[in-house]
KEFI-112657 format. One record per residue (C-alpha): residue in three letters; x negated, y, z negated. Coordinates in nm, 3 decimals. Each point is the difference from the previous one (the first is absolute). Layout:
kelum;x;y;z
ALA;X;Y;Z $
...
// end
This chain:
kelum;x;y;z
UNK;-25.355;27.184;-10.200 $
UNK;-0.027;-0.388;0.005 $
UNK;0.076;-0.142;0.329 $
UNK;0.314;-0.225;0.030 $
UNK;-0.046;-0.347;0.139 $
UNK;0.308;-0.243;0.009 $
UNK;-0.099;-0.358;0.072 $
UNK;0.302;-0.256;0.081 $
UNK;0.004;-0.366;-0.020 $
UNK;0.275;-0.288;0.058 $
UNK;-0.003;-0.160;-0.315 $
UNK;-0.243;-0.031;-0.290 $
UNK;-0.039;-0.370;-0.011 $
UNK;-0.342;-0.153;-0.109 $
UNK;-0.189;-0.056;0.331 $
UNK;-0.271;0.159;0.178 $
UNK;0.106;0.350;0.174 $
UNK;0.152;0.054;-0.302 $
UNK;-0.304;-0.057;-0.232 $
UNK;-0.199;0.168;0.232 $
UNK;0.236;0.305;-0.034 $
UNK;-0.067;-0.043;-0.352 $
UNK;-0.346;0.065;0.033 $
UNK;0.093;0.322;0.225 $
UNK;0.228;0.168;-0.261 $
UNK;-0.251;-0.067;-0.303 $
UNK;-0.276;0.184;0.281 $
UNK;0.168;0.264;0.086 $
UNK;0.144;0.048;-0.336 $
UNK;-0.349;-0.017;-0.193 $
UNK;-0.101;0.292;0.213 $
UNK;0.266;0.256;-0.134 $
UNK;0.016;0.206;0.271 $
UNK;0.347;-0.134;0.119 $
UNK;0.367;-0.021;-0.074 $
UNK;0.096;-0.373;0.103 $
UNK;0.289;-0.163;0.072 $
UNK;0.101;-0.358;0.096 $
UNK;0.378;-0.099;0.116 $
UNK;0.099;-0.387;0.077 $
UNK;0.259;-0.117;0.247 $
UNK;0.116;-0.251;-0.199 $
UNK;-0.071;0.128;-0.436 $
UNK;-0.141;-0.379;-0.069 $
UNK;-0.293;-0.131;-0.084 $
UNK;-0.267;-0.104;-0.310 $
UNK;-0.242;0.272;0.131 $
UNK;0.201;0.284;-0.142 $
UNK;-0.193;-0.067;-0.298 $
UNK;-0.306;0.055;0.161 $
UNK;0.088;0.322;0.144 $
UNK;-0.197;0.298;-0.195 $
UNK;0.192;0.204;-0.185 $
UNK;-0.036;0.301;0.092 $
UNK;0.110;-0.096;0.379 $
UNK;0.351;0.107;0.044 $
UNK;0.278;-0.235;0.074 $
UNK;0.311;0.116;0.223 $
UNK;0.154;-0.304;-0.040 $
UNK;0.287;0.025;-0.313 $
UNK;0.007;-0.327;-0.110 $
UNK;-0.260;-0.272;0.084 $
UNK;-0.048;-0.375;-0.127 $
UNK;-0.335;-0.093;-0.109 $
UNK;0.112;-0.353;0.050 $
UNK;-0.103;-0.204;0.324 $
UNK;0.198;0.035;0.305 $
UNK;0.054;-0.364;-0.029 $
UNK;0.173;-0.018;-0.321 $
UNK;0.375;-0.009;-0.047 $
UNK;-0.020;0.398;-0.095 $
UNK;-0.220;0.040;0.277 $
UNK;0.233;-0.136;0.253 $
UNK;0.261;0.148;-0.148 $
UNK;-0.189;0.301;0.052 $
UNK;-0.067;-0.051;0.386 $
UNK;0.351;-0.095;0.024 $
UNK;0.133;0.330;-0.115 $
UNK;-0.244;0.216;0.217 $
UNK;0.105;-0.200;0.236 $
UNK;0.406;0.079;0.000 $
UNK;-0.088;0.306;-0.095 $
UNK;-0.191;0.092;0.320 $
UNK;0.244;-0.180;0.214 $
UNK;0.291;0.216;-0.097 $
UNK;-0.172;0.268;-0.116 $
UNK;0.169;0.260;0.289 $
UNK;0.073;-0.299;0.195 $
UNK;-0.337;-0.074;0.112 $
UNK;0.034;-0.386;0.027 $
UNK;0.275;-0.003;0.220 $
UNK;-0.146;0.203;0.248 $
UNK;-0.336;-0.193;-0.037 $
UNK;0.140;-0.340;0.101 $
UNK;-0.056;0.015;0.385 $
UNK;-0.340;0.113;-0.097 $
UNK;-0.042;-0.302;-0.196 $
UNK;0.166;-0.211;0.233 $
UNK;-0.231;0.120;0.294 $
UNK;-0.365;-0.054;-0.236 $
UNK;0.158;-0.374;-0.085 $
UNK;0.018;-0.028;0.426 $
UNK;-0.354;0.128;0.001 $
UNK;-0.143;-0.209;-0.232 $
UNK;0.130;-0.258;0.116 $
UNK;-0.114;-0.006;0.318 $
UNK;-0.321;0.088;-0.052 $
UNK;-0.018;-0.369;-0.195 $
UNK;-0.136;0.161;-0.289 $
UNK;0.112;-0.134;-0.370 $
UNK;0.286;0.260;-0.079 $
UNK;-0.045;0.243;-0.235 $
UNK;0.341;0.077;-0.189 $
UNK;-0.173;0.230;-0.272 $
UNK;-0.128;0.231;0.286 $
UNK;0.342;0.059;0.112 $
UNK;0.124;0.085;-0.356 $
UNK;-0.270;0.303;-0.045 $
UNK;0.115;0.139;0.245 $
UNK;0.342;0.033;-0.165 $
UNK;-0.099;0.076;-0.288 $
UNK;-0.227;0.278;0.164 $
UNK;0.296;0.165;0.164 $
UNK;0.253;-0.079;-0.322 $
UNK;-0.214;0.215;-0.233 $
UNK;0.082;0.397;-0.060 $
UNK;-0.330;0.232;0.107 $
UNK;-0.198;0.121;-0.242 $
UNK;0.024;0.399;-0.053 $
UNK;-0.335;0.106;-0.076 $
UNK;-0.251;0.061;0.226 $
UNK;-0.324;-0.154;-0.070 $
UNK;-0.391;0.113;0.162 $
UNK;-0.075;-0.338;0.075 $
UNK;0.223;-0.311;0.014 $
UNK;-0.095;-0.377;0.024 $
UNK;0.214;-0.334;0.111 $
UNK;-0.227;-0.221;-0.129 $
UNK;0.139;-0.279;0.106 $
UNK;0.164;-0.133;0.381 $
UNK;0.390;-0.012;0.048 $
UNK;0.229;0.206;-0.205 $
UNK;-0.306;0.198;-0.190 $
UNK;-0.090;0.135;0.346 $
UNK;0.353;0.032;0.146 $
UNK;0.093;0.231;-0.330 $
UNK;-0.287;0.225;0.053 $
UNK;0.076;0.076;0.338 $
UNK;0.344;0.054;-0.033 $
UNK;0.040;0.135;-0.353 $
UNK;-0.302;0.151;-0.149 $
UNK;-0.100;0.391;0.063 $
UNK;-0.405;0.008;-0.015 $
UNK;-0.261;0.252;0.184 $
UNK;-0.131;-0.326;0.054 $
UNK;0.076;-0.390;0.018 $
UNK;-0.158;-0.358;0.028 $
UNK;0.069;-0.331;-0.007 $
UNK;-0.195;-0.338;-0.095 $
UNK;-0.022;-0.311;0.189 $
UNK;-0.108;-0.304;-0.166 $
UNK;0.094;-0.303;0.214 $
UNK;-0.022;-0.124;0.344 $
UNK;0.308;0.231;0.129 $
UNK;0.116;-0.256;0.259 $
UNK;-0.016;-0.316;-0.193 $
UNK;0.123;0.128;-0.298 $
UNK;0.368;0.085;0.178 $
UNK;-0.013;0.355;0.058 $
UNK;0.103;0.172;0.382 $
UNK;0.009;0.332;0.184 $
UNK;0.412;-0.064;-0.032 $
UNK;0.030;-0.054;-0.327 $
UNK;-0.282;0.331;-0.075 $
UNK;0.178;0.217;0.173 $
UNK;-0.280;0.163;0.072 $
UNK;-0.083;0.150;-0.355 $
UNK;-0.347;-0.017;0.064 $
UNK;-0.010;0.275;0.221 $
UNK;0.086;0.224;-0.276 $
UNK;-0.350;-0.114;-0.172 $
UNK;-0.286;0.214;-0.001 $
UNK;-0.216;-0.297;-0.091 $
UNK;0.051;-0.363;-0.028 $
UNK;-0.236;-0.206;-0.251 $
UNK;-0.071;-0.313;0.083 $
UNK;-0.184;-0.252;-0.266 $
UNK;-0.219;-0.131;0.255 $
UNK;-0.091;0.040;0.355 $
UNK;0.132;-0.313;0.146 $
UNK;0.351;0.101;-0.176 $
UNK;-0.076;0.363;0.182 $
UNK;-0.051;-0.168;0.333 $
UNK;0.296;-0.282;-0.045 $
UNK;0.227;0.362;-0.112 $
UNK;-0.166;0.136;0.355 $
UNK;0.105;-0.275;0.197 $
UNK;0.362;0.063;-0.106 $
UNK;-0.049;0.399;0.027 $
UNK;-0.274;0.077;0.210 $
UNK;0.144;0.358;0.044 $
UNK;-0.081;0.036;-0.399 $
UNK;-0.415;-0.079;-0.015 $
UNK;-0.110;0.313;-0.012 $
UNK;0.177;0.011;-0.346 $
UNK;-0.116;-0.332;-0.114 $
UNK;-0.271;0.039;-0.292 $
UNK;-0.145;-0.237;-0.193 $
UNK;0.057;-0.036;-0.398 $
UNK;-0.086;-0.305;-0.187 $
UNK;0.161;-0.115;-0.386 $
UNK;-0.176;0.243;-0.267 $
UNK;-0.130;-0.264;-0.243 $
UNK;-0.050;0.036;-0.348 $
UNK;-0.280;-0.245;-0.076 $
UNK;-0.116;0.044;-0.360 $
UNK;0.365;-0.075;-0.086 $
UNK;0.021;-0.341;0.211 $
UNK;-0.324;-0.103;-0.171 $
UNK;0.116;0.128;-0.354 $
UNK;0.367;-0.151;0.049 $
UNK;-0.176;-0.366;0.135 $
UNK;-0.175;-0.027;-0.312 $
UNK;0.367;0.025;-0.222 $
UNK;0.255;-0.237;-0.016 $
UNK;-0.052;-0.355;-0.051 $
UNK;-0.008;-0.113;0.400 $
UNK;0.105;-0.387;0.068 $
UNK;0.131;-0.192;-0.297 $
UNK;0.021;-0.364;0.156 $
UNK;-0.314;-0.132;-0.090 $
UNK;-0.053;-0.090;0.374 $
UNK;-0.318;-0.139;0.087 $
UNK;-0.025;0.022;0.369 $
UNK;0.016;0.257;0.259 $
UNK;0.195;0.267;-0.031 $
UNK;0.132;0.165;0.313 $
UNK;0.168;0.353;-0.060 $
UNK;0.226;0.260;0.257 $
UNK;0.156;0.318;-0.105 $
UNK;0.313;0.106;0.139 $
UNK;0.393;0.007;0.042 $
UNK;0.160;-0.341;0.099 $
UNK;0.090;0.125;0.335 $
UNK;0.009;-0.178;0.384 $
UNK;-0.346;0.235;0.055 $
UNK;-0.231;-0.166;-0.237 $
UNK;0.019;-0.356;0.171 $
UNK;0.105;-0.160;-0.322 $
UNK;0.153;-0.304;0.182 $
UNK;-0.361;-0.066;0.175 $
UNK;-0.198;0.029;-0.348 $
UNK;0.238;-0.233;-0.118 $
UNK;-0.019;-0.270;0.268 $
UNK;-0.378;0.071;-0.016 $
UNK;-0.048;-0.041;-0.394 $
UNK;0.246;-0.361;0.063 $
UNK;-0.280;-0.100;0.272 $
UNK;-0.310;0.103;-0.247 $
UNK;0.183;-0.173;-0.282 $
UNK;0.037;-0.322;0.241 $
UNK;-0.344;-0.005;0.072 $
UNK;-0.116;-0.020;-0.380 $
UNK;-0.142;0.334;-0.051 $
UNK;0.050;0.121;-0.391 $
UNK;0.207;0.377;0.084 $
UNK;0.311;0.181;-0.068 $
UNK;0.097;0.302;0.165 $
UNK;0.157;0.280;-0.222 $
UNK;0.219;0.304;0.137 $
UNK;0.051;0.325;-0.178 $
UNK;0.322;0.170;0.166 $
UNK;0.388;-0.017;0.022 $
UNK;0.244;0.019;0.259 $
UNK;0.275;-0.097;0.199 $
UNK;-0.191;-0.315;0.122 $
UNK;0.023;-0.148;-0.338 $
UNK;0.229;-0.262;0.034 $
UNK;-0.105;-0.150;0.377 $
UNK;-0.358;-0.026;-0.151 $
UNK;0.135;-0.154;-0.311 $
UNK;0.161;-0.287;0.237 $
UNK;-0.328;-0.014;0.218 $
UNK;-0.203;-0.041;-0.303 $
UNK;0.227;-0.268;-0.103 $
UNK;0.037;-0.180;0.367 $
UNK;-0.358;-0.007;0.007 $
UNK;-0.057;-0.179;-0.350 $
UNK;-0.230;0.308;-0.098 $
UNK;0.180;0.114;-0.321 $
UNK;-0.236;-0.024;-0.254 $
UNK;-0.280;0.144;0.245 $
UNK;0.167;0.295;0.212 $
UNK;0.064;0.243;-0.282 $
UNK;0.247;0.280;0.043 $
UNK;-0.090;0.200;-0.325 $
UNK;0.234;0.325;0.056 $
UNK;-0.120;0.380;0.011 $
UNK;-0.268;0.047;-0.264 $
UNK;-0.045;0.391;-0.121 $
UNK;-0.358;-0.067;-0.044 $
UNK;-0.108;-0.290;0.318 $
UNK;-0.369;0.104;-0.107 $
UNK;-0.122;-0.250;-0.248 $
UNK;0.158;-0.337;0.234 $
UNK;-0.183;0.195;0.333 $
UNK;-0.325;0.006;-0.175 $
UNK;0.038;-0.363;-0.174 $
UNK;0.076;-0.154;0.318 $
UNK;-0.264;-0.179;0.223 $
UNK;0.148;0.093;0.380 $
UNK;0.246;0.314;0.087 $
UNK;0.198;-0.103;0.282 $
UNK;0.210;0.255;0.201 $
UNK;0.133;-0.220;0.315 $
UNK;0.278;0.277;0.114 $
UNK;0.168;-0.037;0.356 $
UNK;-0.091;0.376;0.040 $
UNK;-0.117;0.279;-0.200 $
UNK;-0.054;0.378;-0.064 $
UNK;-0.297;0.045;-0.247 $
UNK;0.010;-0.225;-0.292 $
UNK;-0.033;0.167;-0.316 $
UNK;-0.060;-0.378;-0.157 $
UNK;-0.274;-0.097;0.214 $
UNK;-0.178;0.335;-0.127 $
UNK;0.065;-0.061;-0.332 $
UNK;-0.132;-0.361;-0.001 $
UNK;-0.320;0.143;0.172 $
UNK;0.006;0.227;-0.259 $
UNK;-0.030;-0.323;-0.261 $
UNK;-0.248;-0.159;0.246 $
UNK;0.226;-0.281;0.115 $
UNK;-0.130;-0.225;0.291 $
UNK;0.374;0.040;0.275 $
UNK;0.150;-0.202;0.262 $
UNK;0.232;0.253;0.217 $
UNK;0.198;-0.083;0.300 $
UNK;-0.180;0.218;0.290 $
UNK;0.308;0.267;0.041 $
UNK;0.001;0.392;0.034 $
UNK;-0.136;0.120;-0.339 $
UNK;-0.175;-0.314;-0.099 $
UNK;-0.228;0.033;0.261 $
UNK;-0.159;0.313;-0.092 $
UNK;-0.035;-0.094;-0.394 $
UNK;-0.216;-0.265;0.053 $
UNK;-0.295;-0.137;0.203 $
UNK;0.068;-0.363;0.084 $
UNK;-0.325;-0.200;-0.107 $
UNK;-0.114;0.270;-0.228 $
UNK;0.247;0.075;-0.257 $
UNK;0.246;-0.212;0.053 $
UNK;0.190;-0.215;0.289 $
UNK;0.256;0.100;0.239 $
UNK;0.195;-0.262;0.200 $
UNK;0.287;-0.040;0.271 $
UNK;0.309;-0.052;-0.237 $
UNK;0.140;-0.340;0.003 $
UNK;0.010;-0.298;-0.220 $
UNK;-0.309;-0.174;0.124 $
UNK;-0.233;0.291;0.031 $
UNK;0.090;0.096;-0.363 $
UNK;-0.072;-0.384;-0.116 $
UNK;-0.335;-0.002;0.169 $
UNK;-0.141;0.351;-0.119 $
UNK;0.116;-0.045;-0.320 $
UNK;-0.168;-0.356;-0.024 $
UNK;-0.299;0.133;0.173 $
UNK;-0.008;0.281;-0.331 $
UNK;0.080;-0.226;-0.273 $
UNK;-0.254;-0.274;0.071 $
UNK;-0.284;0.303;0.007 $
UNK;-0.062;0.190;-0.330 $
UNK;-0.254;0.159;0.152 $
UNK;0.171;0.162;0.270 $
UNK;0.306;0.095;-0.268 $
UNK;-0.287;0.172;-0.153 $
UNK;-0.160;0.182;0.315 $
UNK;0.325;0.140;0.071 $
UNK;0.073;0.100;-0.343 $
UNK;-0.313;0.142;-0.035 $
UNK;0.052;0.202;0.349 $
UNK;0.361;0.145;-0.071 $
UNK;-0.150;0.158;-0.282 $
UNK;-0.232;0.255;0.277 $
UNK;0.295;0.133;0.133 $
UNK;0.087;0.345;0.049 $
UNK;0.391;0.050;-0.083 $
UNK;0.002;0.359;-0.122 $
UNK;0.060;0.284;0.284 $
UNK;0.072;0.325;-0.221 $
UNK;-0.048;0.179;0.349 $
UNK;0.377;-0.125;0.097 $
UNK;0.153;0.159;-0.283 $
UNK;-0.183;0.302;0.101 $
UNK;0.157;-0.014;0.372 $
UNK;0.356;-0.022;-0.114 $
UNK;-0.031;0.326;-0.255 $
UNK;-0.213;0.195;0.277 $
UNK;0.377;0.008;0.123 $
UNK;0.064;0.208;-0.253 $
UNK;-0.208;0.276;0.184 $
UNK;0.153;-0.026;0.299 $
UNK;0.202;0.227;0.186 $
UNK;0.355;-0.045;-0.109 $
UNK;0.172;-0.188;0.269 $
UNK;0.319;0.160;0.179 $
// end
């Protein structure tokens, strides 16, 4: 009999955990030896599509559109309500909330208002009935809190791919759901040791898994598609990723205003949507950068515009394991990276690429330093290309779970 493995997720929205759990389910499923099954907190999400068919879905309905379109909101809105009176739950959930607002706040830490909502919407959702041999939150926040409290499995485990204390999350607000983990996966070690520093009591759990890549069908898909369409001459700067406060869009954008200033030929184009849309839009504008800072939407196939582009920049505030930096080494593009967790382990500053202290002026002078030395664009480029970013031995750690001892 085929062994039952449930994997859960927060949304299906086109960004990098969920990709990468893309490239888990088409695994797992090519191997036939398993009955999958993926659930989402919130049914949303333009990676639906992507999911392979034979991979069960417990969710009723879903939307295949992104969870930043009107039916997409609409969509978050009703899981929303639904979870806050579904048996009450948000009612009795708002000192909670109140208290993690106190806590954030005084920790003078950017609040994070989404991290409150999972864990409403972890609490608002009826348990699943079946009992599954192993179960997975493959995500942080309401992906993990579900599992714990609402999934029956002879075993469970739970992903981590950011820094856990930057990106919002607390012991409060957990509830301790982690303790109901057998293992914990973390993407990289620095995110295992920034998860440790927040639950030392959990490192004996802590393993490490990096993003399964699938990279005959990164190089196959860069060679579709038409790419860039502007006719632009100059340098072309590229970064994958949502428009969100963690990417440091507003200090690429101050920094591109700077480069332009100082006469060098360059436009800087970003792949990605989100709620940081419309302040970028103004920031662009305020900065007299319109026809050069690019915001070109989510693109189903980024491929073709990574590999056509001369430098991959990914200047984040903090990070987990970035699935784009791996990709664009994948394409052998020369990167400038801000020098955060994740980053730091994906590339070798002076080798394959640069990593720098994230501000404005350090991102103006590495980036000049790069574009006025083809040479060195090539080095790196021709470095990235040596690296090893394929560890089938993970996936083999997380099903020798399977063989466990079933856990009381």
């Amino acid at each position: 009999m085929r062994k039952k493995l449930l994997f859960i997720i927060n949304t299906m929205g086109r960004a990098g955990a969920e990709t990468a759990l893309i490239e888990l389910l088409k695994k797992l499923d090519s191997m036939g030896e398993y009955e999958l099954s993926l659930l989402a907190i919130i049914p949303c999400g333009e990676l639906f599509d992507r999911v392979p068919k034979s991979v069960h879905l417990l969710n009723k309905h879903v939307n295949s559109h992104s969870v930043l379109s009107f039916s997409g909101r609409v969509q978050i809105l009703r899981t929303i309500l639904y979870s806050f009176f579904y048996k009450m739950t948000g009612f009795r959930a708002l000192g909670t909330m109140g208290k993690n607002i106190r806590e954030q706040k005084a920790s003078g830490r950017k609040l994070q208002y989404d991290k409150l909502l999972w864990r409403l919407l972890s609490d608002g959702r009826p348990a699943l009935t079946e009992k599954y041999d192993l179960a997975v939150a493959y995500l942080e926040g309401a992906a993990a809190y579900y599992l714990a409290d609402k999934v029956k499995a002879d075993h469970k485990a739970a992903f981590i791919h950011i820094d856990y204390q930057k990106a919002g999350y607390t012991p409060f607000m957990d509830k301790d759901c982690y303790e109901k983990m057998e293992k914990i996966f973390v993407v990289s070690k620095e995110v295992g040791e920034k998860f440790c520093s927040v639950y030392p009591k959990y490192r004996n759990k802590v393993t490490l898994f990096r993003n399964l890549l699938d990279k005959e069908s990164i190089v196959k898909k860069a060679e579709s598609g038409t790419g860039f369409t502007d006719g632009f001459k100059g340098i072309r700067l590229l970064t994958v990723g949502r428009l969100h406060y963690q990417k440091g869009y507003d200090i690429a954008v101050a920094a591109l205003a700077e480069l332009r200033k100082a006469g060098y030929p360059v436009r800087w184009y970003v792949i990605g949507e989100g709620m940081e849309r419309r302040n970028l839009e103004m920031l662009i504008k305020k900065y007299g950068v319109e026809e050069y800072f690019i915001l070109m939407g989510a693109k189903d196939n980024p491929y073709p515009f990574m590999k056509q582009a001369d430098i991959y920049v990914h200047a984040t505030r903090f990070e987990g394991k970035s699935l784009a930096i791996e990709e664009a080494q994948i394409l052998g593009k020369p990167i400038v990276a801000s020098d955060c967790t994740g980053n730091t382990e994906q590339i070798i500053s002076g080798y394959d690429g640069i990593l720098l202290s994230l501000n404005v002026e350090n991102l103006v002078y590495e980036l000049k330093r790069l574009i006025e030395d083809p040479k060195k664009q090539k080095e790196y480029a021709e470095h990235v290309l040596e690296k090893q970013l394929e560890y089938p031995g993970d996936l083999e750690g997380m099903l020798a779970m399977l063989n466990k001892e079933k856990k009381v």
